[in-house]
C-alpha positions as CSV (number, residue, x, y, z in Angstrom):
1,X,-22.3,15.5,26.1
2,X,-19.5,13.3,24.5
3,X,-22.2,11.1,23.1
4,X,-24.1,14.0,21.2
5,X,-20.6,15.4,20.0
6,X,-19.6,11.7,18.4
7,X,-23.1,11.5,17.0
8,X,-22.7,14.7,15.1
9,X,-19.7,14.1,13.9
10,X,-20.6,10.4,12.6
11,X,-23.3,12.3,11.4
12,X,-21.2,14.7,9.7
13,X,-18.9,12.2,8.2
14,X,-21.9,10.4,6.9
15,X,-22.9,13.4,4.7
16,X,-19.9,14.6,3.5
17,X,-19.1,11.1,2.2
18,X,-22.8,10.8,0.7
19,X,-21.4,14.0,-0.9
20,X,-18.6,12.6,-2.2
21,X,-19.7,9.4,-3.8
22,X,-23.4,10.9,-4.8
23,X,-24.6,9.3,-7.7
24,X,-22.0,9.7,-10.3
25,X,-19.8,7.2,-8.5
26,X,-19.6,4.2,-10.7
27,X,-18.3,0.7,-9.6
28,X,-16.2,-0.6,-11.9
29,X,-13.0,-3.0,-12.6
30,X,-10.4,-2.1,-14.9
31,X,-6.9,-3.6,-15.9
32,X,-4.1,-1.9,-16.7
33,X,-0.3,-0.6,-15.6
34,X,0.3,1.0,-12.2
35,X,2.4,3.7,-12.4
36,X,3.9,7.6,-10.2
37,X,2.1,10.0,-12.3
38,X,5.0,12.3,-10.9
39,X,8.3,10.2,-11.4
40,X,7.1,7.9,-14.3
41,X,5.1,9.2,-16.2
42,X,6.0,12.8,-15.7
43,X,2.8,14.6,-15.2
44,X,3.3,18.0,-15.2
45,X,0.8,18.8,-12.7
46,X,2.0,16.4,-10.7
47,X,4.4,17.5,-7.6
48,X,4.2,14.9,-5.4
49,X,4.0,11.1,-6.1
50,X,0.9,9.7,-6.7
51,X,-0.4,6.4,-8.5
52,X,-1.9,6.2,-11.5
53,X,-3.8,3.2,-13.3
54,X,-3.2,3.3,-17.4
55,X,-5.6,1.4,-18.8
56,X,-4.6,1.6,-23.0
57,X,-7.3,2.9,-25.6
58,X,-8.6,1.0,-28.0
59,X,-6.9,1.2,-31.5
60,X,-6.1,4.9,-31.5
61,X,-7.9,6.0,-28.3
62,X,-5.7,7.6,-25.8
63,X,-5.1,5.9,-22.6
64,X,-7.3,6.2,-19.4
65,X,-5.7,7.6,-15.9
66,X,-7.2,6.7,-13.0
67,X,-5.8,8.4,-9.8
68,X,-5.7,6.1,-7.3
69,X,-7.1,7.2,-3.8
70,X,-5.1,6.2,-1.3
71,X,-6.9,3.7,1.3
72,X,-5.9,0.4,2.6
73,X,-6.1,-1.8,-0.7
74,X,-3.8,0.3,-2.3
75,X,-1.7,0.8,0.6
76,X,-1.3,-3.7,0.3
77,X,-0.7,-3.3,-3.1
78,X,2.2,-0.9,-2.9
79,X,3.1,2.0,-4.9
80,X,4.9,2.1,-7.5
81,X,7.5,4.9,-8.1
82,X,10.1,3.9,-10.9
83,X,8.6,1.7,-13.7
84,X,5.2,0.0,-13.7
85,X,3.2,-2.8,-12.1
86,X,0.2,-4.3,-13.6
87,X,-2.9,-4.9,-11.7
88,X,-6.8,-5.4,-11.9
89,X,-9.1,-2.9,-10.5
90,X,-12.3,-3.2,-8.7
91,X,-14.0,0.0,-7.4
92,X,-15.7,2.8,-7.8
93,X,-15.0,5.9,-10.1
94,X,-15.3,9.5,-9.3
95,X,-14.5,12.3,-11.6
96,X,-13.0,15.3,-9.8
97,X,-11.4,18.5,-11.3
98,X,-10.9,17.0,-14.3
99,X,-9.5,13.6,-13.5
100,X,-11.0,10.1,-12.4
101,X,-10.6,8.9,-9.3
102,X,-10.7,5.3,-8.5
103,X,-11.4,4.4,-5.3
104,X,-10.4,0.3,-5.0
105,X,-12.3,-2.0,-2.9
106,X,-10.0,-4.9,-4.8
107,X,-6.8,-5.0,-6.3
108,X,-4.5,-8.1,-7.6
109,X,-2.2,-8.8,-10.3
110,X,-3.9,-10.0,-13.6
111,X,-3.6,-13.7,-14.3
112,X,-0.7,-14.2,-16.8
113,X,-1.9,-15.6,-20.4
């Protein structure tokens, strides 16, 4: 009975994540600034902290946020409340109610010029 109740949940867990990622999820790396959309950069929707990858526009572009989902690469990396950190992305992109979601698979600090 136990067995059948794990297998439909794995089972479950495997379609709700299919769901999830489908096929607009795009891999991708990006460098930028890590910063709290909440206590930095003052979001107004935001109410809790939450970290945010700016990547800067080109010439007059505005610049990409990418809310970062919170797994265990990002948990290594560390958040960053007050002020920013830079890093360099790799994962995979998600766009959900409006924003874009990053989901990392890598993240270090960009190699100083």
């Amino acid at each position: 009975m136990k067995t059948k109740v794990v297998l439909a949940l794995v089972f479950l867990l495997a379609l709700t994540t299919a769901g999830i990622a489908g096929d607009e999820a795009k891999t991708v790396t990006v460098t930028g600034s890590i910063a709290c959309a909440k206590c930095t950069l003052k979001m107004a929707e935001a109410t809790d902290c939450q970290s945010v990858l700016v990547v800067e526009g080109k010439q007059d572009a505005a610049p990409m946020h990418y809310y970062l989902v919170k797994n265990d690469v990002t948990e290594e990396f560390g958040h960053v409340c007050q002020g920013e950190k830079a890093a360099k992305i790799t994962g995979t992109v998600l766009e959900k109610d409006g924003k874009l979601w990053l989901t990392a698979t890598k993240m270090k600090a960009p190699k100083q010029a």
